[in-house]
C-alpha positions in Angstrom: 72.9 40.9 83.1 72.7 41.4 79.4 69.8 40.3 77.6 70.2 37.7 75.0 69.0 39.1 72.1 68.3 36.7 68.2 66.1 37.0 65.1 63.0 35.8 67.2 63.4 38.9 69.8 65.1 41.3 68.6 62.5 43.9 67.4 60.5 43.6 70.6 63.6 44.3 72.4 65.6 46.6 70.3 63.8 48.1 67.5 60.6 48.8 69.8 62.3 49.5 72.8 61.2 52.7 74.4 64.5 53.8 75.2 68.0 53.7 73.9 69.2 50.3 73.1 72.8 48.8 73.0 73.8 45.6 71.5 76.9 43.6 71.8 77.5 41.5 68.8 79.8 38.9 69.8 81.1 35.2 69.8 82.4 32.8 72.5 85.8 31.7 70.5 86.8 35.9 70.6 89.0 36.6 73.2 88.5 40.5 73.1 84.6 39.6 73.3 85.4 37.5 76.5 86.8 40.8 77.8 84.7 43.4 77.3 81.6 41.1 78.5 82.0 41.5 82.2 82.0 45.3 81.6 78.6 45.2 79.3 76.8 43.2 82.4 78.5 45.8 84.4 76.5 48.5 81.9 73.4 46.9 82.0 73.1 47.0 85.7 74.3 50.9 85.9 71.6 51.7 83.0 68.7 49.3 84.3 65.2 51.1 83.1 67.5 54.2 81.1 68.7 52.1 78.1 68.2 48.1 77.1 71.3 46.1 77.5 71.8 43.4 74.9 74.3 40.3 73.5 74.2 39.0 70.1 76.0 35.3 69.5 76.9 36.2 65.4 78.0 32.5 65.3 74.3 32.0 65.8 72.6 35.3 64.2 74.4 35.7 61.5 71.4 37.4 60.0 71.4 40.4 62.5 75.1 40.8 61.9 75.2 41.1 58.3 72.1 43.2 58.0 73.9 46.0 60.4 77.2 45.6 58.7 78.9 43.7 62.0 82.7 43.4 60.2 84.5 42.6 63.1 84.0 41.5 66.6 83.1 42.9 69.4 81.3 45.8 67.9 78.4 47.5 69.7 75.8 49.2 68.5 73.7 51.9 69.6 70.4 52.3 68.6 68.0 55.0 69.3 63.9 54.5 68.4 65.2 51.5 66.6 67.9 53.1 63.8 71.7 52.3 64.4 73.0 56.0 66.0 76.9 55.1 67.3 79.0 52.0 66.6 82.0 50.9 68.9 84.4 48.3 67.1 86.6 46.8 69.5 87.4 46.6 73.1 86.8 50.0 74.9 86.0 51.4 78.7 82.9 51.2 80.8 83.1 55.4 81.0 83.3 55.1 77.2 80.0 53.1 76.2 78.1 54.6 79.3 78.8 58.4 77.7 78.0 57.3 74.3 74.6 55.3 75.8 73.9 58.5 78.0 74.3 61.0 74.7 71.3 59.1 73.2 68.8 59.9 76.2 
């Protein structure tokens, strides 16, 4: 399961995370969002202890999404030692996110 990630945890779980870390920016009215969620729990099982898994509610963290330029919904972002390295803007596969996740390692 994805990790909830705000303003309160977000650099102990992203920025300081030891290994690559993907975040989901999303919200609960976007259908695509409600789409693609299943398959980023489905990530975050397959890459338990080789990347950090995480969801951000930009209904609610509006903050987080503005600072990394979150135009559109669902984007994920991949960061790498805590610096933004790949960005995914709209639905796309499992294979898809778990290459770009793997590229990072």
């Amino acid at each position: 399961m994805a990790l909830e990630i705000n303003v309160a945890n977000f650099e102990a779980e992203i920025v300081s995370a030891k290994v690559p870390a993907l975040v989901d920016f999303w919200a609960p009215w976007c259908g695509p969002c409600k789409a693609i969620a299943p398959i980023i729990d489905e990530v975050s099982t397959e890459m338990a202890g080789k990347a950090v898994v995480g969801k951000i509610n930009v209904d609610n963290n509006q903050e987080l999404a503005m600072r990394y330029g979150v135009q559109a919904i669902p984007t994920i972002i991949i960061f790498k030692n805590g610096v933004p390295v790949d960005r995914l803007v709209g639905t796309t596969t499992k294979d898809e996110i778990i290459r770009r996740l793997e590229a990072q390692q």
